[in-house]
One Martini backbone bead per residue (centre of mass of N, CA, C, O) as a GRO file, in nm:
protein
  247
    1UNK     BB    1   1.173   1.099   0.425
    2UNK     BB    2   1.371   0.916   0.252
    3UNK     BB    3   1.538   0.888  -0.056
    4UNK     BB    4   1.615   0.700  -0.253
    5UNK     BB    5   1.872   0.515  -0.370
    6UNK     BB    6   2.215   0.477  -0.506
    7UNK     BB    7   2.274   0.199  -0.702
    8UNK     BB    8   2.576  -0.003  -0.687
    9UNK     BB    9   2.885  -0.181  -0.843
   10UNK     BB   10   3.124  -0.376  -0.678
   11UNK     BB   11   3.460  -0.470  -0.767
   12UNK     BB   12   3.679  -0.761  -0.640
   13UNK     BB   13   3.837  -0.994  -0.722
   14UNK     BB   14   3.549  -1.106  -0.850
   15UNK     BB   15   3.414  -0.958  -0.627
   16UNK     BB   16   3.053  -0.837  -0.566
   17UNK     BB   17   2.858  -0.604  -0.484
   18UNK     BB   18   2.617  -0.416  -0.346
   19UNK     BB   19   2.518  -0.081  -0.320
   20UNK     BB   20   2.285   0.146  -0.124
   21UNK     BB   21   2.267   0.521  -0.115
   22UNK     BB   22   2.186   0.731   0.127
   23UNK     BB   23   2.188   1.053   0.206
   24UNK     BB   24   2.370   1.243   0.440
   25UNK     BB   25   2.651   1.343   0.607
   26UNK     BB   26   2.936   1.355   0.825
   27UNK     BB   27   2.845   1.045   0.838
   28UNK     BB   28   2.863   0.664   0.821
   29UNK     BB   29   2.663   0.403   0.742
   30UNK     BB   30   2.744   0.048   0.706
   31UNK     BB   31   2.544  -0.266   0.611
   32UNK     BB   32   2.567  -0.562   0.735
   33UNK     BB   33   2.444  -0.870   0.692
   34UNK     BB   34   2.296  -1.201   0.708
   35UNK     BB   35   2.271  -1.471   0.667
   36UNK     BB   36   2.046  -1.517   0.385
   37UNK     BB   37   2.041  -1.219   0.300
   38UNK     BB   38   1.981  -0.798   0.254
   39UNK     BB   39   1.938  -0.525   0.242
   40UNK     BB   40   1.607  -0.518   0.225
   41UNK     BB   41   1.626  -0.600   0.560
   42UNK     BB   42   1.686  -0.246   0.640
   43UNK     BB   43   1.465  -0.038   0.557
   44UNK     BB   44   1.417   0.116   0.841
   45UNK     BB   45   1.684   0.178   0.916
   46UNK     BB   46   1.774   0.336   0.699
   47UNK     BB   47   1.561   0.565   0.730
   48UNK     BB   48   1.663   0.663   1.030
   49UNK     BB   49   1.955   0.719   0.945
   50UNK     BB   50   1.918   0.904   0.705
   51UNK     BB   51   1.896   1.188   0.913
   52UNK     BB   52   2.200   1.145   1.022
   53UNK     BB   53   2.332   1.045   0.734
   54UNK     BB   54   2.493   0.820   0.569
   55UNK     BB   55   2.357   0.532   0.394
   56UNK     BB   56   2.504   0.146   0.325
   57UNK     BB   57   2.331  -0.115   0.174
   58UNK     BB   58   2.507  -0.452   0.164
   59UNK     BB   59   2.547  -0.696  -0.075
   60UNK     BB   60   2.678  -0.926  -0.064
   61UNK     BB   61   2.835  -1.188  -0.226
   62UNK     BB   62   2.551  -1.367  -0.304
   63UNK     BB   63   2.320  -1.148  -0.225
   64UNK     BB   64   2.031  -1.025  -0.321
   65UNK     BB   65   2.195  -0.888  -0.616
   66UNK     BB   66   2.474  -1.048  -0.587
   67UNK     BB   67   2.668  -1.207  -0.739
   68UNK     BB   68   2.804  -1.524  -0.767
   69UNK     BB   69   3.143  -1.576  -0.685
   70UNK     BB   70   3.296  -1.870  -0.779
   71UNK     BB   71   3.354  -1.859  -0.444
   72UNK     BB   72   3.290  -1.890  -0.137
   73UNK     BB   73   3.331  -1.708   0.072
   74UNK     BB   74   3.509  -1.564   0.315
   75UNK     BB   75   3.477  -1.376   0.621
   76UNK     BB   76   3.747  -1.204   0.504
   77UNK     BB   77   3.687  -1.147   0.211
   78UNK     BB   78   3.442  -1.010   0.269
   79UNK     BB   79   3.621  -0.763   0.461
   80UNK     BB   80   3.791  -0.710   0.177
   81UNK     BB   81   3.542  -0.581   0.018
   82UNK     BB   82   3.480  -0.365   0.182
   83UNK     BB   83   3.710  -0.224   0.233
   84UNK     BB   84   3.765  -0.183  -0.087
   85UNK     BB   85   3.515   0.030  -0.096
   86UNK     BB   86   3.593   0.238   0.106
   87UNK     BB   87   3.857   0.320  -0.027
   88UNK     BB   88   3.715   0.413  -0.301
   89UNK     BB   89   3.473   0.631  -0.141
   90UNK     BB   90   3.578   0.804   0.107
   91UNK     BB   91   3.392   0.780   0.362
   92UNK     BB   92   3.281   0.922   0.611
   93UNK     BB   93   3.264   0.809   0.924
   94UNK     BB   94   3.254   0.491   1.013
   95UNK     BB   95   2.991   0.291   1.055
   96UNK     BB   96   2.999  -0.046   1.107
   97UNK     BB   97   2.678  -0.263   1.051
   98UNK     BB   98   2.651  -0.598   1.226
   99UNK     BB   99   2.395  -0.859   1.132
  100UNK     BB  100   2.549  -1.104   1.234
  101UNK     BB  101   2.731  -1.212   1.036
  102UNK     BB  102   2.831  -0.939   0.982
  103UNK     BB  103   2.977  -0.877   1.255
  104UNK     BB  104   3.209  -1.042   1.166
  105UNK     BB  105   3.311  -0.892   0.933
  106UNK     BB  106   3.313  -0.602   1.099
  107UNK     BB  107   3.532  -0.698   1.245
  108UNK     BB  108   3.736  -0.810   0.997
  109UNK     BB  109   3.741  -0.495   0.943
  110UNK     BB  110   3.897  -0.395   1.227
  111UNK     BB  111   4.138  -0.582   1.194
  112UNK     BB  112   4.248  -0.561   0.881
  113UNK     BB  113   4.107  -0.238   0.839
  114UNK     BB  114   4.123   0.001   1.026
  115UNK     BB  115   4.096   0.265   0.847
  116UNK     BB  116   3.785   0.230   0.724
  117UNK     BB  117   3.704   0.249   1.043
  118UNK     BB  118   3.555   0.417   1.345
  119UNK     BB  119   3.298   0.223   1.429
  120UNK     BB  120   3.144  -0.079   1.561
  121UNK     BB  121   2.804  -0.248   1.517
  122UNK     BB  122   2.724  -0.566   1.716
  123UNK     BB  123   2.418  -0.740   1.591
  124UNK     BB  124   2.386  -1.054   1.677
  125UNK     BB  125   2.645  -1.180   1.748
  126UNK     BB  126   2.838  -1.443   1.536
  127UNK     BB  127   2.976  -1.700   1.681
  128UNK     BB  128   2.868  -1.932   1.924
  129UNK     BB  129   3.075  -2.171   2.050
  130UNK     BB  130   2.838  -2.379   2.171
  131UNK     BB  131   2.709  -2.327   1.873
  132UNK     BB  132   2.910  -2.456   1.577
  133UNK     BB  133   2.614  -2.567   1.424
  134UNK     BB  134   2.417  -2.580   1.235
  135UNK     BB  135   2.186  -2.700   1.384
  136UNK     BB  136   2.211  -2.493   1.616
  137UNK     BB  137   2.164  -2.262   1.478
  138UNK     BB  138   1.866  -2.346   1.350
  139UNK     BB  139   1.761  -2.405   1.617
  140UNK     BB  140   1.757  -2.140   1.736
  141UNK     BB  141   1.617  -1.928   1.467
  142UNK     BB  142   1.335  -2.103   1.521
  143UNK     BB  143   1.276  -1.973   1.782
  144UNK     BB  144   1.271  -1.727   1.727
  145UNK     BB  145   1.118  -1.699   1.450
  146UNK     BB  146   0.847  -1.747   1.667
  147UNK     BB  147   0.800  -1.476   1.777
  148UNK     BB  148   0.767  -1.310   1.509
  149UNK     BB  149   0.671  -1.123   1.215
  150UNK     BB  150   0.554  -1.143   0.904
  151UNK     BB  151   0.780  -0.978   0.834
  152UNK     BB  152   1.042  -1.116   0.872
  153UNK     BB  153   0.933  -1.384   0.744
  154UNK     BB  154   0.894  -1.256   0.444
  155UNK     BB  155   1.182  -1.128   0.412
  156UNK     BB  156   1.355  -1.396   0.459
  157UNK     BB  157   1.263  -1.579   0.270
  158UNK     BB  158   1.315  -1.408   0.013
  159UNK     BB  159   1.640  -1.424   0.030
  160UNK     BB  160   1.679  -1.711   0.092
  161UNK     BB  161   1.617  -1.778  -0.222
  162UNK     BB  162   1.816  -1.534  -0.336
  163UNK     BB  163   2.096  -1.708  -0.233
  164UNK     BB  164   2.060  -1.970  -0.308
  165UNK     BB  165   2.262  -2.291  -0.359
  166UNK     BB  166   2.484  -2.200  -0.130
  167UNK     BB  167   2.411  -2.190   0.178
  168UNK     BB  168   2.615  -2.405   0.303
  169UNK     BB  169   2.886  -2.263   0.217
  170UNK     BB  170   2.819  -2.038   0.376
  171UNK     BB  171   2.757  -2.125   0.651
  172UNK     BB  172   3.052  -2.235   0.682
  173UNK     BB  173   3.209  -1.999   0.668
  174UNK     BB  174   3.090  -1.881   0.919
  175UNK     BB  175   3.155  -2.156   1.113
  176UNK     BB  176   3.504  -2.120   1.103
  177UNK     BB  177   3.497  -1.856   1.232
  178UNK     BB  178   3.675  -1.675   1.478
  179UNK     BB  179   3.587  -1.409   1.597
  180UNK     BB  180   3.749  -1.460   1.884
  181UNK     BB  181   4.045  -1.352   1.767
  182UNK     BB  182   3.982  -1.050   1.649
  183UNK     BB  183   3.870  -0.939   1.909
  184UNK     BB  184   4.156  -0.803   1.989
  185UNK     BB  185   4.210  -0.666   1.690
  186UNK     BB  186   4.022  -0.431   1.813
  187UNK     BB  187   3.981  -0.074   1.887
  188UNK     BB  188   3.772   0.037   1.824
  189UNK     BB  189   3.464   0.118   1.883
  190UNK     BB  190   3.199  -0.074   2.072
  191UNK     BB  191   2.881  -0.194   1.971
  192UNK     BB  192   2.674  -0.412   2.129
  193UNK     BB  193   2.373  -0.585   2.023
  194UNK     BB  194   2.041  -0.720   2.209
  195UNK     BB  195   1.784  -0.865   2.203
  196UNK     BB  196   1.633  -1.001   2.510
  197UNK     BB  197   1.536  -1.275   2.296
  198UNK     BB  198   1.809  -1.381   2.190
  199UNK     BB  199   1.909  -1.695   2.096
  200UNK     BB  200   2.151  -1.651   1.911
  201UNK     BB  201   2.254  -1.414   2.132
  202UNK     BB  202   2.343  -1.467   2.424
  203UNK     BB  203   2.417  -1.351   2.638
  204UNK     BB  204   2.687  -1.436   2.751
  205UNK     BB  205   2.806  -1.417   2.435
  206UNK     BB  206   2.807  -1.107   2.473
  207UNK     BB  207   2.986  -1.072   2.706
  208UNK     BB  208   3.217  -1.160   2.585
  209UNK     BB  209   3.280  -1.008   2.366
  210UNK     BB  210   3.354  -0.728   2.555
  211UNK     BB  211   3.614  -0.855   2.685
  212UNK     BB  212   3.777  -0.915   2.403
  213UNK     BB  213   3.722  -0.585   2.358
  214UNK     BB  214   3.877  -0.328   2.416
  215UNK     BB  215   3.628  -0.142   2.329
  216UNK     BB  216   3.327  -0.209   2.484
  217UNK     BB  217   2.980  -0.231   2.489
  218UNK     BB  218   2.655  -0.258   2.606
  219UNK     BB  219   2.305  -0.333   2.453
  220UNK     BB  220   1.946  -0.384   2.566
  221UNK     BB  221   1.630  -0.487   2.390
  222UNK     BB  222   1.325  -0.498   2.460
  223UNK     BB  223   1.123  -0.709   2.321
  224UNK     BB  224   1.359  -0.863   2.171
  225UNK     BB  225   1.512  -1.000   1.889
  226UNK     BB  226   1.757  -1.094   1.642
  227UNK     BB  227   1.549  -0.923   1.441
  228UNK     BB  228   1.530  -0.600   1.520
  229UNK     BB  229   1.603  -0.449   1.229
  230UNK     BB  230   1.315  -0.534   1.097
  231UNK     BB  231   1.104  -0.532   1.246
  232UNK     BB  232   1.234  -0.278   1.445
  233UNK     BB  233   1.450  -0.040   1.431
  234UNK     BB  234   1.440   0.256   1.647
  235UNK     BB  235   1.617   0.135   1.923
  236UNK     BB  236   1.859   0.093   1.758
  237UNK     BB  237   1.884   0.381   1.600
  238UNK     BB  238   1.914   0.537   1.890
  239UNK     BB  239   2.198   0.395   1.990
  240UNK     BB  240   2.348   0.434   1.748
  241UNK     BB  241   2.352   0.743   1.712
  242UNK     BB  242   2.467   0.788   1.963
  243UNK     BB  243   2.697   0.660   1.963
  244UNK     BB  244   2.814   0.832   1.717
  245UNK     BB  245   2.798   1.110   1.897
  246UNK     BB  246   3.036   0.993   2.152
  247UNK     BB  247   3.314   0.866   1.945
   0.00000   0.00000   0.00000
């Protein structure tokens, strides 16, 4: 059992996040959650992680313990605020693993501010341009977290009422990113994540992210949709954790 970790809040230009590390060792996991999520829907990956290194599990701004911020961020200045942590605490080996929406962020932190980051993890990697509006993301979402487990669903819930009345401005800002512009603009070694029965990131739309990527391989979690990481974590943690033993 890893023990509870210390949580602090860290500001950079008005906009604040809220980071909670646990564990130690020369390597460093960093957990950037998705679209009205938070931090503590990654409680079981933390957990695993933390016997190999540490993990700083953060709440972007505006979500989870995070208030928000005067407006809502764009998907670039999220990852200028993470990557502002990142220079400020010195964290050794960085992995940023990005889970949804996340994985958008840690693209644009890879892209935009390449020393902060060793190499980096996206599990169910959004936004598929095939399907770049609310209503399509809404709409695969509920395919998915309809075989899901009441952990899920019950996590998911709480977080996305702790997003507050903003979540639509927030989504709006994750739709109008593009992702693939930034993908040719990661050097570092990328693993791709996807659950086999993931509806928000179908295949098709991970084999492009890795063509798109300089060094980019691809792993699927079989048995697992979207929301692998919070349902069971396993297997995803293990796949993290090899990955970072070999680059």
């Amino acid at each position: 059992m890893v023990s509870p970790g210390h949580v602090a809040r860290f500001t950079w230009r008005g906009a604040t996040i809220v980071a909670e590390r646990t564990g130690d060792g020369p390597r460093t996991f960093v957990l950037v959650h998705g679209i009205g999520m938070g931090r503590s829907v990654f409680s079981d990956l933390t957990q695993r992680l933390g016997h190999h290194g540490r993990v700083v599990a953060i709440d972007l701004p505006g979500y989870g313990e995070a208030p928000e911020p005067p407006r809502t961020l764009t998907v670039e200045r999220n990852a200028d605020v993470v990557s502002a942590y990142l220079r400020e605490h010195d964290h050794p080996d960085v992995t940023i693993i990005g889970h949804s929406m996340g994985a958008q962020i840690a693209v644009e932190v890879g892209a935009r501010h390449p020393s902060s980051v060793r190499r980096l993890v996206l599990a169910g990697p959004t936004v598929d341009p095939r399907a770049r509006t609310a209503s399509a993301q809404l709409g695969r979402l509920l395919r998915d977290i309809a075989i899901e487990s009441p952990v899920v669903w019950s996590r998911g819930a709480r977080e996305y009422l702790r997003a507050g009345p903003n979540v639509r401005t927030k989504m709006r800002a994750m739709l109008v990113h593009r992702p693939e512009e930034a993908f040719p603009r990661v050097h570092a070694p990328v693993l791709v994540l996807r659950g086999d029965d993931d509806r928000v990131a179908p295949l098709e739309w991970c084999q492009e992210v890795v063509r798109l990527l300089p060094d980019a391989t691809l792993a699927e979690i079989p048995e697992h949709g979207h929301e692998t990481m919070i349902r069971d974590a396993a297997p995803a943690a293990e796949l993290i954790v090899r990955f970072a033993e070999r680059t």
